[in-house]
N, C-alpha and C positions, 0 to 999 in steps of 0.2 A: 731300683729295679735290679734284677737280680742279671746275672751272666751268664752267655749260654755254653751249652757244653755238649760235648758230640752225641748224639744219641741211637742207637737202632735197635729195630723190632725187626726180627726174623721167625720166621715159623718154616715146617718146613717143604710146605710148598714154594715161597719165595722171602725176599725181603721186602718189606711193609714199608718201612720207615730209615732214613736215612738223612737223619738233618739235625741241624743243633736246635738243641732245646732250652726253654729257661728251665723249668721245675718236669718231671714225671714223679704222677702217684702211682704206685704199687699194689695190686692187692697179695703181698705175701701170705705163707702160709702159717706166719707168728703174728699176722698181722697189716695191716696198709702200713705203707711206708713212702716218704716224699723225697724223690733226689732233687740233689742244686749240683752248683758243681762245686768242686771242690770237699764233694761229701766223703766221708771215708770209706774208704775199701770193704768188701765184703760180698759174701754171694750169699743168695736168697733161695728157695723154693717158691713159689709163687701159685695158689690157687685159681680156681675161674673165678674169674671175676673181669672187672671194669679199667682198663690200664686210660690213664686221660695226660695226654702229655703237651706240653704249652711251648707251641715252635717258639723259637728266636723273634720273628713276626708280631706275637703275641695272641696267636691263632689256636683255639686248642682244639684237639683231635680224639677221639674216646674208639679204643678196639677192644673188642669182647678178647680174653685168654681165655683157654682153658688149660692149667698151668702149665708149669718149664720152670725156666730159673733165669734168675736178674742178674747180672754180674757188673756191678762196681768196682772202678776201678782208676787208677790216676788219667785212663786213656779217654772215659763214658760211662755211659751204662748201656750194657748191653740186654735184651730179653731175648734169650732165646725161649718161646715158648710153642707149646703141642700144638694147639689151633690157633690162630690169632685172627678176626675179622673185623671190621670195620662197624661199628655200633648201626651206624644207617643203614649197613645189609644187612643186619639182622632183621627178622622176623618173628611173630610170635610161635607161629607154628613148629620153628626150630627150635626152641628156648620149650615148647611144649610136648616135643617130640625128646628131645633128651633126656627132660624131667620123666617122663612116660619109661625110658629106655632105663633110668637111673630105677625107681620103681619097682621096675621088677629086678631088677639087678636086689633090689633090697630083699626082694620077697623069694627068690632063686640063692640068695648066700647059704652057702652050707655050714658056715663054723661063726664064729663070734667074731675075726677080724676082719672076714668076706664082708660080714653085714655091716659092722661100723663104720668101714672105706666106702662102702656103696651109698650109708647114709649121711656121711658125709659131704660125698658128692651130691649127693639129692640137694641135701641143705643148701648147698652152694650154688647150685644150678635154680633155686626159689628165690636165692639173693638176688642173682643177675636179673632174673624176672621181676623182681618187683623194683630193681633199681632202674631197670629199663622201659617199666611199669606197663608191663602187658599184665 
C-alpha cells in the first residue's frame, strides 16, 4: 500500500480539503496525471474536470474543478483551483447550464482564438458530463 502524503484542495471561496492522502488523480491540462508521495516536483495547469483523491483511510473523495494549477512539491500537492465542488453537489442542470453558457461563448467569439478557448471549454465541460453521466 502506498504512503500518505499531505494534501489540499483550496478554491477560492474556501479550503475543501486538508488531509493526507495515498494517491490524487489530476485532470491536467497535458493531460490526467496520478500523485504518491514522493512524486517529483512540478506544477501543472489543470483543466475542468474530475479531481478523485484516495484519503489515508482508504476512502475516496471526487470534486468537480474547473481549472487552477496543481503544485507538487517535497511539502504535498497542493490544487489551487477556480471552482472546485464536491461531485454529489453537482447537478445536471449545472453541468447543463455551463455547457449552454460555453455555447454561446462559442457562437459570440470574435477572432479564431476567442472560439478555440470557448470550444475548448465546451469539450471539456461534455467530458465532466458524460463522466458524471448526466
Amino acid at each position: 500500500m502506498a504512503d500518505p502524503f499531505p494534501f489540499e484542495l483550496v478554491s477560492p471561496e474556501r479550503l475543501l480539503l486538508s488531509e493526507p492522502a495515498l494517491s490524487v488523480v489530476v485532470p491536467g491540462s497535458e493531460g490526467e496525471f496520478e500523485v504518491l508521495k514522493n512524486h517529483a516536483p512540478f506544477m501543472a495547469t489543470i483543466k475542468p474536470g474530475v479531481v478523485v483523491v484516495t484519503l489515508a483511510s482508504g476512502q475516496a473523495q471526487r470534486f468537480f474543478v474547473r481549472g487552477g494549477f496543481a503544485d507538487v512539491n517535497a511539502n504535498g500537492l497542493t490544487i489551487l483551483a477556480e471552482q472546485a465542488i464536491p461531485v454529489e453537489s453537482l447537478n445536471a442542470e449545472d453541468i447543463a447550464s455551463q455547457i449552454r453558457d460555453a455555447e454561446e461563448d462559442v457562437t459570440d467569439a470574435r477572432d479564431d482564438a476567442s472560439k478555440t478557448a470557448a470550444a475548448t471549454r465546451l469539450a471539456q465541460l461534455k467530458d465532466v458530463q458524460a463522466v458524471l453521466g448526466h
